[in-house]
C-alpha positions in Angstrom: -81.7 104.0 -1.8 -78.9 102.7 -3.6 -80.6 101.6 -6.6 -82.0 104.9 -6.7 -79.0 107.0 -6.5 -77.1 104.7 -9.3 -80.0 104.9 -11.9 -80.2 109.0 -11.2 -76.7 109.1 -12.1 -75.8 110.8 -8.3 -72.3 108.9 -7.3 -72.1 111.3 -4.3 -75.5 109.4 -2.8 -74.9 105.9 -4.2 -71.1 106.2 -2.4 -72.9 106.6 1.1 -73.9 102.8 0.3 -70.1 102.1 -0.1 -68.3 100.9 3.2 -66.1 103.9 3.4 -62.8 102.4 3.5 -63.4 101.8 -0.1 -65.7 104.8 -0.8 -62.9 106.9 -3.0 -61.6 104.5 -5.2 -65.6 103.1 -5.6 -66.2 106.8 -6.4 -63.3 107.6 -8.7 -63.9 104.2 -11.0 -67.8 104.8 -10.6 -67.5 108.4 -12.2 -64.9 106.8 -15.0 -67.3 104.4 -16.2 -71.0 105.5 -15.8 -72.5 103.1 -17.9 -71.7 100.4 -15.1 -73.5 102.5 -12.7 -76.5 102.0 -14.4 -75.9 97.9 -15.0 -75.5 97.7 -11.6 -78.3 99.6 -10.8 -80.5 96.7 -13.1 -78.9 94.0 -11.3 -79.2 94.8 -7.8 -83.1 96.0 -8.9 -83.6 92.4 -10.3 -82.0 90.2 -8.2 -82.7 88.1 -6.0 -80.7 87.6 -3.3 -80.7 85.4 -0.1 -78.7 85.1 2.8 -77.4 82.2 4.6 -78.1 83.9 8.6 -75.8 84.1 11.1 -77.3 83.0 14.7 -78.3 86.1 16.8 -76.2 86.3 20.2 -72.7 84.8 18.5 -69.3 86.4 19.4 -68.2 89.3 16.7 -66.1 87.5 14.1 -65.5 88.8 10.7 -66.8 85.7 8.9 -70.1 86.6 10.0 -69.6 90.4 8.7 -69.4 89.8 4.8 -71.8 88.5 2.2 -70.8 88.2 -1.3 -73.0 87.2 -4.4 -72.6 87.1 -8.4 -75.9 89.0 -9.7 -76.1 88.5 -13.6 -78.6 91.3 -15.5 -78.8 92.2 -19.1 -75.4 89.3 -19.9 -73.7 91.3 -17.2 -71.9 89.2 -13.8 -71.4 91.0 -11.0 -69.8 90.0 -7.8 -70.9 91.7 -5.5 -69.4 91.8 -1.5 -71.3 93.5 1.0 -69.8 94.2 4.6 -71.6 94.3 8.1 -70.3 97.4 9.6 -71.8 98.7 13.6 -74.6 96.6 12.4 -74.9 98.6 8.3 -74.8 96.9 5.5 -72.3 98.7 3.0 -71.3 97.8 -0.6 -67.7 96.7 -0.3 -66.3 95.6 -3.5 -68.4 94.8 -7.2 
């Protein structure tokens, strides 16, 4: 999983999490500073994060597509925004 491929150090794997749009640049900064792999890594392993559901059956609409939090690990914030994409979850921006 993502967590997994972050704390193993593996940016190839962790960028299949990445909505691909943003993969590349996600990669390239990823690789630059590899120490914030690793933070991320201990947020997203410790946090704990909820979602406020959409109704099943509702008309496509982008509103419905993101998610966005602010995870805080080790005096680190992270926002992070997640995108619904064919029904996938992808990291989109932290």
């Amino acid at each position: 999983d993502l967590v997994q491929a972050l704390r193993a150090g593996d940016v190839e794997a962790a960028a299949q999490f990445v909505a691909p749009d943003e993969r590349e640049l996600w990669t390239s900064q990823t690789r630059a500073r590899p120490a914030l792999a690793a933070a991320l890594a201990d947020a997203l392993e410790t946090a704990d994060m909820s979602f406020l559901g959409v109704e099943t059956g509702l008309r496509d609409d982008p509103r419905s597509r993101t998610a966005a939090f602010v995870v805080t690990s080790g005096g680190r914030s992270f926002e992070i925004m997640w995108i619904k994409i064919d029904d996938v979850w992808f990291l989109y921006r932290c």
